[in-house]
C-alpha positions as CSV (number, residue, x, y, z in Angstrom):
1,X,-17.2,7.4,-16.2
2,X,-14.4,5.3,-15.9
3,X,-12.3,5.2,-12.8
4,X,-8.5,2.9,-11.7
5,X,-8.0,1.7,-8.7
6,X,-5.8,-0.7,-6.9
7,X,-7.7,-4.0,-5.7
8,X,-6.4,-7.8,-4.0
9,X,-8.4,-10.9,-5.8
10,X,-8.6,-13.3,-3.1
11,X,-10.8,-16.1,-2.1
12,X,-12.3,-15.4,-6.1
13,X,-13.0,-11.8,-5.0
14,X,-11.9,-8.8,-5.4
15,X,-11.3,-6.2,-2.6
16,X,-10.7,-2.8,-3.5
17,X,-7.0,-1.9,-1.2
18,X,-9.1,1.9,-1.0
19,X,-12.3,2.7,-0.8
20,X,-14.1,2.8,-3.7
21,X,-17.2,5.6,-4.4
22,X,-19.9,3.7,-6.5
23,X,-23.5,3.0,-5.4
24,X,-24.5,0.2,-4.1
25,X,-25.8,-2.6,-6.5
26,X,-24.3,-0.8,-9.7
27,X,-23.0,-2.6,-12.5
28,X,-19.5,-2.2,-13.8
29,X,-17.0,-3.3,-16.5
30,X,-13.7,-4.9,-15.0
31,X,-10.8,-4.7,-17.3
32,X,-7.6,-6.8,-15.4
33,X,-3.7,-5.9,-15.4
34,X,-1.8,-7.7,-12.9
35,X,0.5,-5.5,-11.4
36,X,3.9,-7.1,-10.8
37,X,4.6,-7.5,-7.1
38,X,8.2,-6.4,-5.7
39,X,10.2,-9.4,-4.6
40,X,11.2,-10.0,-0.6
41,X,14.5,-9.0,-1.1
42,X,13.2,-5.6,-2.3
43,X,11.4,-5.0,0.5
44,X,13.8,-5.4,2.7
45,X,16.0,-3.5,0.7
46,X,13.8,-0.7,1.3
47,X,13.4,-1.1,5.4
48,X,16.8,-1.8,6.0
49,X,17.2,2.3,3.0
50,X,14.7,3.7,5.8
51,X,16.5,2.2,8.9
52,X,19.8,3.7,7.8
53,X,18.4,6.9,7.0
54,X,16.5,7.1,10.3
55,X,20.1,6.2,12.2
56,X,22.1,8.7,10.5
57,X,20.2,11.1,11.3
58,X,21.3,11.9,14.6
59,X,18.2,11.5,16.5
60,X,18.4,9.7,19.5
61,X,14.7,9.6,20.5
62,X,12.9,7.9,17.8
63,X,10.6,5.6,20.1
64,X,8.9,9.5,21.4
65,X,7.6,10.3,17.5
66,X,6.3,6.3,17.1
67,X,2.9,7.9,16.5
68,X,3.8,10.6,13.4
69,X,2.9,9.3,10.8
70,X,-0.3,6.9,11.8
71,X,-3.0,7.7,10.3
């Protein structure tokens, strides 16, 4: 079975960023890729792409819907 997922190496582990179905105590085979992280100025290229489409869209009350899209 072979299965990808996303995981963080830190403190010389890794930690899986989702949950990860596999029984306890089984062996696996780790193959790494580093993925390429997106710079800072990225980032904020993208809140400051979300702030502007939340402002221009008319809604005056966006403090009420805080809790949409939580989890």
């Amino acid at each position: 079975m072979v299965r990808t997922f996303h995981a963080i190496f830190e403190n010389g582990v890794l930690r899986p960023v989702e949950p990860v179905e596999l029984p306890d105590h089984c062996a696996v085979e780790i193959e790494v890729r580093t993925v390429e992280q997106p710079s800072d100025a990225h980032r904020l290229e993208e809140v400051y792409r979300i702030l502007q489409r939340r402002f221009s869209s008319g809604e005056t009350d966006v403090a009420g819907r805080h809790d949409e899209h939580q989890p």
